[in-house]
C-alpha positions in Angstrom: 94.6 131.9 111.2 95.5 128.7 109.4 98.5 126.6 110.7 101.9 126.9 108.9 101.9 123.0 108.8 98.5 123.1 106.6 99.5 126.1 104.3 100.7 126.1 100.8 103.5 127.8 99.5 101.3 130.4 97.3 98.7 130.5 100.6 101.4 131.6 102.6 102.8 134.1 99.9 99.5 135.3 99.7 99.4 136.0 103.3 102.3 137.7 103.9 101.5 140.3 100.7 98.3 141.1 102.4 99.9 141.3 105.8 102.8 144.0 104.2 100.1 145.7 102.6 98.4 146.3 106.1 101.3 147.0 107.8 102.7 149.4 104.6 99.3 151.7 104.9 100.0 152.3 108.6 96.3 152.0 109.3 96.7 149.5 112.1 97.1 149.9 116.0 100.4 149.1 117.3 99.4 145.9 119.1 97.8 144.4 115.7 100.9 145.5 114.1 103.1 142.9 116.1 101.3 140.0 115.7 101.2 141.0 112.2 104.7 141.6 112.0 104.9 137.8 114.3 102.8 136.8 111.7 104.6 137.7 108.7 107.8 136.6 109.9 106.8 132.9 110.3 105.4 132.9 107.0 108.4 134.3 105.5 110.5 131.2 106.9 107.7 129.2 106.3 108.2 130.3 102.1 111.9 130.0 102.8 111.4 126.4 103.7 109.1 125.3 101.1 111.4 126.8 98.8 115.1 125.1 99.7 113.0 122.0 99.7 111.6 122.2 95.8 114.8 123.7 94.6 116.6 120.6 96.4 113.8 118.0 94.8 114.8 119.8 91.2 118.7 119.9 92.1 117.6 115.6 92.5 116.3 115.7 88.4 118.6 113.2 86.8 118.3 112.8 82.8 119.2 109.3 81.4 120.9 109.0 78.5 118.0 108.2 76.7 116.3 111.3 77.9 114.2 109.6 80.5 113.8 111.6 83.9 114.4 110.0 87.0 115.4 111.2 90.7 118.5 110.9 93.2 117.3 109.6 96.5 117.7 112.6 99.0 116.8 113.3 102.7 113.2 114.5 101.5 112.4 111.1 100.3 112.1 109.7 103.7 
């Protein structure tokens, strides 16, 4: 089991499909089941996470007048 600090977004995603899958067929015993379910709901925060922080890096996306791209300095710069 890789460490949420190591694991991209899409890893994670990947992760938690396959973990609902398992846990959707009902083909697991109950104790596998939790830590799946333990599982599933770090990665799901995990996702949440690595999603506020791109939407907040785009929500930074500042267009010049002459259509140059540049960024706002936020709290994720750091």
């Amino acid at each position: 089991m890789t460490s949420l600090d190591a694991i991209s977004f899409e890893d994670a995603l990947r992760e938690l499909e396959a973990i609902v899958r398992r846990l959707e067929e009902g083909k697991i015993n109950l104790e596998d089941a939790i830590k799946a379910y333990e599982r599933g709901a770090a990665l799901r925060t995990h996702c949440e996470k690595k999603l506020k922080d791109a939407r907040l890096r785009v929500e930074q996306i500042v267009v010049g007048p002459d259509g140059s791209l540049t960024t706002k300095p936020t709290d994720l710069d750091v």
